[in-house]
mmCIF file of the C-alpha atoms, coordinates in Angstrom:
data_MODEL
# 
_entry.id   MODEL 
# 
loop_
_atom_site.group_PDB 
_atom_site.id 
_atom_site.type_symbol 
_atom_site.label_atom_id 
_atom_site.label_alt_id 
_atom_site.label_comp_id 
_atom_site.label_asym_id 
_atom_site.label_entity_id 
_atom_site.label_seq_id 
_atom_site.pdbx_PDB_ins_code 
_atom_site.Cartn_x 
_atom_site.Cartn_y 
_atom_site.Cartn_z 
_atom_site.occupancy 
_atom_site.B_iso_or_equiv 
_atom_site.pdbx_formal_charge 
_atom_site.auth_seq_id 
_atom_site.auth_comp_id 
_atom_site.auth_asym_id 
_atom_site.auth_atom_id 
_atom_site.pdbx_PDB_model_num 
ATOM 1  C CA . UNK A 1 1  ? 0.000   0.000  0.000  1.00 0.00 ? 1  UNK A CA 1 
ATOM 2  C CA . UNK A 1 2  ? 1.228   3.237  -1.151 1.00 0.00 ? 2  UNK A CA 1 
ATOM 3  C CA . UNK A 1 3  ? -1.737  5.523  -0.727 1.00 0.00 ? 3  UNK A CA 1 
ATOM 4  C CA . UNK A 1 4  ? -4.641  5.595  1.301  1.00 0.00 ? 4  UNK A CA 1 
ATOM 5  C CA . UNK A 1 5  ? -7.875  7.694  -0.507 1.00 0.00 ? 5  UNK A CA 1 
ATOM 6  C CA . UNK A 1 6  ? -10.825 8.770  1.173  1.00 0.00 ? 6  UNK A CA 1 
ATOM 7  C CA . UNK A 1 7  ? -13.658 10.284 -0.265 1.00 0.00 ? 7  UNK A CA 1 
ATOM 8  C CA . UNK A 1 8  ? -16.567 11.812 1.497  1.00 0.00 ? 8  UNK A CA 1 
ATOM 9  C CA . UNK A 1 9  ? -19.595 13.843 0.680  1.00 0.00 ? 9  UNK A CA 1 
ATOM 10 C CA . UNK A 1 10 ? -20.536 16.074 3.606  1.00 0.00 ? 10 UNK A CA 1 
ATOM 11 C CA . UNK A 1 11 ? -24.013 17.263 1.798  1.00 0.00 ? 11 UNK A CA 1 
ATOM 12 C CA . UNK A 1 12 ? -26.374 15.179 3.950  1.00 0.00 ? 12 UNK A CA 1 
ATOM 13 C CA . UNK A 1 13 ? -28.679 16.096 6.526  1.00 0.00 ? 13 UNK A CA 1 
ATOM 14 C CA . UNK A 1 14 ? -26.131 14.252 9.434  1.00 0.00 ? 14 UNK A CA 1 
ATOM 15 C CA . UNK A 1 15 ? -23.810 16.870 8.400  1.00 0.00 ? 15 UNK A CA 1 
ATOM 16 C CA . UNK A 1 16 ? -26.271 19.722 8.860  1.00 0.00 ? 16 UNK A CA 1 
ATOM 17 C CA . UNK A 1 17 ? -26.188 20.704 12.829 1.00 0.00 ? 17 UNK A CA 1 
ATOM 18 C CA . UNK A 1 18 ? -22.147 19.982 13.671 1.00 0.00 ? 18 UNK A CA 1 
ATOM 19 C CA . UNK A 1 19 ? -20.444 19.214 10.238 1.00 0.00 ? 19 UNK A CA 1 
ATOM 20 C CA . UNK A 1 20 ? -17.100 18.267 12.309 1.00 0.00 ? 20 UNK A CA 1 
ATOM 21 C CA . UNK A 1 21 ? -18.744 16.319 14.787 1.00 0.00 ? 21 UNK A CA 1 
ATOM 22 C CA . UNK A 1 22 ? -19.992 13.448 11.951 1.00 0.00 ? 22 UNK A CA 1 
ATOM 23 C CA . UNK A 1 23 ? -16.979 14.292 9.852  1.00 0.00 ? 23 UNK A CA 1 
ATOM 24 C CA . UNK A 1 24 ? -14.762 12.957 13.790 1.00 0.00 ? 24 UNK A CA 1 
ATOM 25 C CA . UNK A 1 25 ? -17.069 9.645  14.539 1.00 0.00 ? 25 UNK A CA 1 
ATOM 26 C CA . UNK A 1 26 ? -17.148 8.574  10.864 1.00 0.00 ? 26 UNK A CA 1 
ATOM 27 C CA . UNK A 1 27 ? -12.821 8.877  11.221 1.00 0.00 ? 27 UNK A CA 1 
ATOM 28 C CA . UNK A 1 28 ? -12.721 7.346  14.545 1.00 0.00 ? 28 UNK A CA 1 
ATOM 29 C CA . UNK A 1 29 ? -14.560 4.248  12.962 1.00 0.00 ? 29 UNK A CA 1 
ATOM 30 C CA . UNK A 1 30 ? -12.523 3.946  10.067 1.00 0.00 ? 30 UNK A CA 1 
ATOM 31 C CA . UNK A 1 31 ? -9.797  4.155  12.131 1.00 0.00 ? 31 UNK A CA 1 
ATOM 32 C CA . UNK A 1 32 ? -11.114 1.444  14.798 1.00 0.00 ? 32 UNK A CA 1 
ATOM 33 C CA . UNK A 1 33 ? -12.307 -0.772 11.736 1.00 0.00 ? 33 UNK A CA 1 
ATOM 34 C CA . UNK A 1 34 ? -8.962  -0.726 9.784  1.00 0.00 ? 34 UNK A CA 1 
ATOM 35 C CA . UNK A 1 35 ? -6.988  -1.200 13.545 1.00 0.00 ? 35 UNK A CA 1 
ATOM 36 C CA . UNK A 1 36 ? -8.996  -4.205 14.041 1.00 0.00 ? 36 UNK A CA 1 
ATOM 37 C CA . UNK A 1 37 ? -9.094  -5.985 10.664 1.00 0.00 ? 37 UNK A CA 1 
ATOM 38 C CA . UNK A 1 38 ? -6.346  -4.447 8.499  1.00 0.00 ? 38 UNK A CA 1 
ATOM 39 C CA . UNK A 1 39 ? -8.364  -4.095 5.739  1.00 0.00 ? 39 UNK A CA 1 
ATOM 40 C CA . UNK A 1 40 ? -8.559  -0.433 4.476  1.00 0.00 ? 40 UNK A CA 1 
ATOM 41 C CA . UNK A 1 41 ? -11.165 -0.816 1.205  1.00 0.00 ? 41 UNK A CA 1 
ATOM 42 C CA . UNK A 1 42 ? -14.532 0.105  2.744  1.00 0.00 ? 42 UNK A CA 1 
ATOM 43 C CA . UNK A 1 43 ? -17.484 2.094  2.209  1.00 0.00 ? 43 UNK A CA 1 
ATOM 44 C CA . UNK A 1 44 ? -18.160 5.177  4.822  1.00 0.00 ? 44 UNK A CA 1 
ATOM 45 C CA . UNK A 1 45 ? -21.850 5.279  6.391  1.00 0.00 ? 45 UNK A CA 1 
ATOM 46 C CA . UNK A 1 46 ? -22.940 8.293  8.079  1.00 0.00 ? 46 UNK A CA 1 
ATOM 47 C CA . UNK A 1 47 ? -25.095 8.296  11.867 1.00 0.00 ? 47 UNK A CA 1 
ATOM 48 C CA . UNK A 1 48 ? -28.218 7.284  9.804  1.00 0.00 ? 48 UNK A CA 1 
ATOM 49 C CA . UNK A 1 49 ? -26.508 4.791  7.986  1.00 0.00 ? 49 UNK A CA 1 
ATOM 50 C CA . UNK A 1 50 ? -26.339 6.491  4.720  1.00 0.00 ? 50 UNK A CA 1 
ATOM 51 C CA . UNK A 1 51 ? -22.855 5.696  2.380  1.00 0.00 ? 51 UNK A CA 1 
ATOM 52 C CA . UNK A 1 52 ? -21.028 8.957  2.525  1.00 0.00 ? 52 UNK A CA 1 
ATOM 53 C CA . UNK A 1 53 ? -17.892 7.525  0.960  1.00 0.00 ? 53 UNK A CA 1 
ATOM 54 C CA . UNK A 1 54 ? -15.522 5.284  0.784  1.00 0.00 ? 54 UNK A CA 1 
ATOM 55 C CA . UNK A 1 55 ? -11.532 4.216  1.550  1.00 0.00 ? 55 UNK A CA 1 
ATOM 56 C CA . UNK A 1 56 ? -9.372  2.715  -0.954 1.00 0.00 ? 56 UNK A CA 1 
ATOM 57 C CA . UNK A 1 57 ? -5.793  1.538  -1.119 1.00 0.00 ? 57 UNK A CA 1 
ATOM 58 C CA . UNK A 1 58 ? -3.940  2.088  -4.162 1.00 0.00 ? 58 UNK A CA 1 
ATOM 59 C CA . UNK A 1 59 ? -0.116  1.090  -5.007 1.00 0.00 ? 59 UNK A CA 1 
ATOM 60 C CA . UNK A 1 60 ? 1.736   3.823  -6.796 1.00 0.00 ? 60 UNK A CA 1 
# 
């Protein structure tokens, strides 16, 4: 793994009241999720369990 990309669309109601707020828990799970199964690929769900995004690794 050479690079690490995350995309994520913040123009959803969850990001409405406290845009940094959602923007912190979704990053704290990824984190937690790639800490406990190594695997960085995933799609990014927001507090109502909408895809906001997603992680990829790409080699260079």
């Amino acid at each position: 793994m050479e690079q690490v990309v995350i995309t994520l669309d913040t123009g959803n109601p969850a990001f409405d009241e406290q845009p940094a707020t959602e923007l912190a828990r979704i990053l704290r799970e990824l984190a937690d999720n790639i800490e406990s199964d190594g695997q960085c690929d995933r799609t990014l769900r927001d507090i109502n369990g909408n895809i906001v995004g997603n992680v990829r690794a790409e080699k260079g």
